[in-house]
C-alpha positions in Angstrom: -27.0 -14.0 53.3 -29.4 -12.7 50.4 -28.3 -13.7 47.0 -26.6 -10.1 45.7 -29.4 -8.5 42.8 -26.4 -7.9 40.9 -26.0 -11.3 39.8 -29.6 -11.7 38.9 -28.9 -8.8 36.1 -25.6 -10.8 35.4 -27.7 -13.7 34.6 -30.6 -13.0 33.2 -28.5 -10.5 30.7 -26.1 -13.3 29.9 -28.7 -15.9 29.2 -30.7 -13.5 27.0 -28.0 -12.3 24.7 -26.6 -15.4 24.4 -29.7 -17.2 23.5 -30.4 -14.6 21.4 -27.0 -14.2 19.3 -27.2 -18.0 18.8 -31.2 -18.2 17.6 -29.6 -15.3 15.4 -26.9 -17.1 13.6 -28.5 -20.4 13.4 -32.1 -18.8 11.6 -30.5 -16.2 10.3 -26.8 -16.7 9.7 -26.3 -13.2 7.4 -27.4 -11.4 10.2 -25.6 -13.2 13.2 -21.7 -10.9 12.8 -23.9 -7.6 12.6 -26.0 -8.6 15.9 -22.9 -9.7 17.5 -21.1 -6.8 16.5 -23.8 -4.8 17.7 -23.8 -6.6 21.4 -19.8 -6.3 21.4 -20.6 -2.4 20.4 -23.3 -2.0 23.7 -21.0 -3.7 26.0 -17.8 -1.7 25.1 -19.7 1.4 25.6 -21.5 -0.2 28.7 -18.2 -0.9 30.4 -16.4 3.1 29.7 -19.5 4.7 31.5 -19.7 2.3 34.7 -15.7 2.0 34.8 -16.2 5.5 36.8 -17.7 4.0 39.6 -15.7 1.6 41.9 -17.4 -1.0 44.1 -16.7 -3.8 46.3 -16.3 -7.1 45.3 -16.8 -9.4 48.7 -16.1 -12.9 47.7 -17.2 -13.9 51.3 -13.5 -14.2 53.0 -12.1 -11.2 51.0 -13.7 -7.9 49.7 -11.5 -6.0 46.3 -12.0 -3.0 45.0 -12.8 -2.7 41.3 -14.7 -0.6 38.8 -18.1 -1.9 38.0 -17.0 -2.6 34.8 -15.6 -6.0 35.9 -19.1 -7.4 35.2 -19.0 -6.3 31.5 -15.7 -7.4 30.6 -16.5 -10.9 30.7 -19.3 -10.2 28.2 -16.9 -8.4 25.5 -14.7 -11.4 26.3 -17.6 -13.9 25.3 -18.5 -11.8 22.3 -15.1 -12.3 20.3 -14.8 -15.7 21.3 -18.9 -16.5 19.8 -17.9 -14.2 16.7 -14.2 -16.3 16.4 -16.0 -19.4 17.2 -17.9 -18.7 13.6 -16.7 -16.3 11.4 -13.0 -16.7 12.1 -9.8 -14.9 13.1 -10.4 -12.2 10.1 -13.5 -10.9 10.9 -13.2 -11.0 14.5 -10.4 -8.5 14.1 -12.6 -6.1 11.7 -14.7 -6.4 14.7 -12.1 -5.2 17.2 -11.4 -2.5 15.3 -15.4 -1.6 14.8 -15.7 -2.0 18.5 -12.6 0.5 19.2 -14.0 3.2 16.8 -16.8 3.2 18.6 -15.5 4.2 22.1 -13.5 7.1 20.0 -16.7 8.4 19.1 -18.6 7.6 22.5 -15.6 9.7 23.9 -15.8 12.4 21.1 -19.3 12.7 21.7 -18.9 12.6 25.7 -16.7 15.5 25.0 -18.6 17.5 22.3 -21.4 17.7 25.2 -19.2 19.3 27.5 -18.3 21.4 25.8 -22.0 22.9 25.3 -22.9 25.8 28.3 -25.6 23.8 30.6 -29.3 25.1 31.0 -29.4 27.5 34.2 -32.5 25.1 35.3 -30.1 22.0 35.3 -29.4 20.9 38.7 -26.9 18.4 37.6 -24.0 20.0 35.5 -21.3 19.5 38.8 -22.0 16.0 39.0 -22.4 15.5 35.2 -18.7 16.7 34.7 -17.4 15.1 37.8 -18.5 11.9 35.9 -18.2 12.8 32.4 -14.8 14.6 32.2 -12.6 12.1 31.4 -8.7 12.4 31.9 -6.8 12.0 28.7 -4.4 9.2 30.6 -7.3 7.1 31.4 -8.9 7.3 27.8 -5.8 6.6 26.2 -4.6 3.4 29.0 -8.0 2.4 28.1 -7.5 2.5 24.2 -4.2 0.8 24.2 -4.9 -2.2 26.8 -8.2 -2.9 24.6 -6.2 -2.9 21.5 -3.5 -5.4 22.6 -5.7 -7.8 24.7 -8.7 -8.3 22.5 -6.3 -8.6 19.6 -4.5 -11.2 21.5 -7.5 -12.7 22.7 -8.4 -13.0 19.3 -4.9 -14.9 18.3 -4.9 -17.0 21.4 -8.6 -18.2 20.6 -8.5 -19.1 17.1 -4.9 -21.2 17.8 -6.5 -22.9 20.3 -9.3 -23.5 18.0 -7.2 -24.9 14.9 -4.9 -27.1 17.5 -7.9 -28.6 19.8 -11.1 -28.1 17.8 -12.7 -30.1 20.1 -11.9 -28.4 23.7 -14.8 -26.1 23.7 -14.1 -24.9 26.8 -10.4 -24.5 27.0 -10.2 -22.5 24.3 -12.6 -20.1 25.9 -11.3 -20.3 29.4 -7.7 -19.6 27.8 -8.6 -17.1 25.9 -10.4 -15.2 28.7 -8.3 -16.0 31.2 -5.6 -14.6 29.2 -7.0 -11.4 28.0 -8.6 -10.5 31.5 -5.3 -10.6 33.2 -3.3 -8.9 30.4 -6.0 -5.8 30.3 -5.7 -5.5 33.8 -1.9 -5.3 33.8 -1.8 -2.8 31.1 -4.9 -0.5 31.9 -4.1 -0.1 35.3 0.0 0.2 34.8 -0.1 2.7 32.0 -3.4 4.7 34.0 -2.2 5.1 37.5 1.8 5.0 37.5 3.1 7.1 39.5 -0.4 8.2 40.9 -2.0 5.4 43.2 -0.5 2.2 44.4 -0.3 -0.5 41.2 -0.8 -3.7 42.9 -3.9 -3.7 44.9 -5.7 -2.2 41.9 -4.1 -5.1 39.4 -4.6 -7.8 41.6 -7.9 -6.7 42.3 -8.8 -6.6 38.7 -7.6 -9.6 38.1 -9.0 -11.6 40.6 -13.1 -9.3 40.1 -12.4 -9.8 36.4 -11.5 -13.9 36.2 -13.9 -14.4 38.5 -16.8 -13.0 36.4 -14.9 -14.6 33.4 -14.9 -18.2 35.2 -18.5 -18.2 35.5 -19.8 -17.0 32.0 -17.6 -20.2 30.7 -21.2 -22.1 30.8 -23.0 -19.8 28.5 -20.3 -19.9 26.0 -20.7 -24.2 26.1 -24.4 -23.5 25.6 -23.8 -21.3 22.7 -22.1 -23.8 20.8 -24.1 -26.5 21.7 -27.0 -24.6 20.4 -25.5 -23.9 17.2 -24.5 -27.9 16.5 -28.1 -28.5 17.3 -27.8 -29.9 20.7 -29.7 -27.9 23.3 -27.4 -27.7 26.7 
């Protein structure tokens, strides 16, 4: 079976940022909470324009169905837990809230466009809108499950962090773990009651989303190695 392209994006994006948010903080530590901000920023966005489209997800002996965004919430995952890992609980929360103003304006601005009368030349305005015109239920599901995980995401990191500083890994896995499931509870609970079937879309976000989350753990070990001076 060919190796899926999708994974070589996943990778080579992972190992870039990540190599790149750590050379940041460890040359240039004043800049390193604006760049990860910034990444955290990208991928929020990232993850609210390919959330419209829903692929499968074949693990081999099962296939789910999940929006593309399962392969950018690990990343937003990974980039609370590098900014917790070294600018603490405090900041990582300005960050949240940063991050979550952002999609307000993305969605603002989404909506100001919309709102414009199209070109007669452009061929695309159907689809553009299709895409584009976002239910007020989904954008506010959205809102509130980002709120309440990466806030407790945030908690359960830095507690894990204070009681076991040396369990790189579990803290991360924890956290993650943690966070993933609870957004998919929430998001797709408070977005689809009543309207489509609640458990094959949880469970299938659950299992696309831990999944992804699993295997980003190693980039997360490399980041701190790197920034303790110890190439992974």
């Amino acid at each position: 079976m060919d190796f899926p392209v999708v994974w070589l994006y996943w990778i080579t994006s992972l190992t870039l940022v990540t190599y790149a948010s750590a050379h940041i903080i460890k040359r240039y530590r004043e800049y390193g909470y604006a760049a990860l901000v910034g990444f955290y920023v990208v991928y929020l966005a990232a993850s609210q324009i390919i959330a419209t489209r829903t692929v499968a997800f074949d693990l081999g002996i099962a296939v789910f169905f999940a929006p593309a965004s399962v392969f950018i919430y690990p990343f937003l995952s990974q980039a609370i837990d590098m900014i917790n890992e070294v600018y603490g609980e405090e900041k990582t929360r300005i960050a949240i809230g940063i991050a979550f103003l952002s999609q307000v304006l993305l969605v603002a601005f989404i909506l100001m466009t919309n709102s414009l009368a199209p070109a007669p030349f452009f061929a695309y305005e159907k689809t553009w809108q299709e895409i584009f015109s976002l239910g007020i239920r989904i954008v506010v599901a959205s809102w509130i499950a980002f709120l309440i995980t990466q806030t407790l995401d945030a908690r359960v990191f830095a507690l894990l962090k204070a009681r076991y500083p040396d369990r790189i890994l579990l803290r991360s896995l924890s956290s993650d773990i943690f966070g993933l499931t609870l957004d998919s509870v929430i998001f797709v609970t408070l977005a689809f009651a009543g309207v489509a079937p609640l458990l094959p879309l949880i469970v299938g976000q659950i299992v696309a989303k831990n999944i992804v989350g699993f295997l980003d753990t190693p980039w997360f070990w490399w980041y701190k190695r790197y920034l303790e001076g110890e190439r992974a």
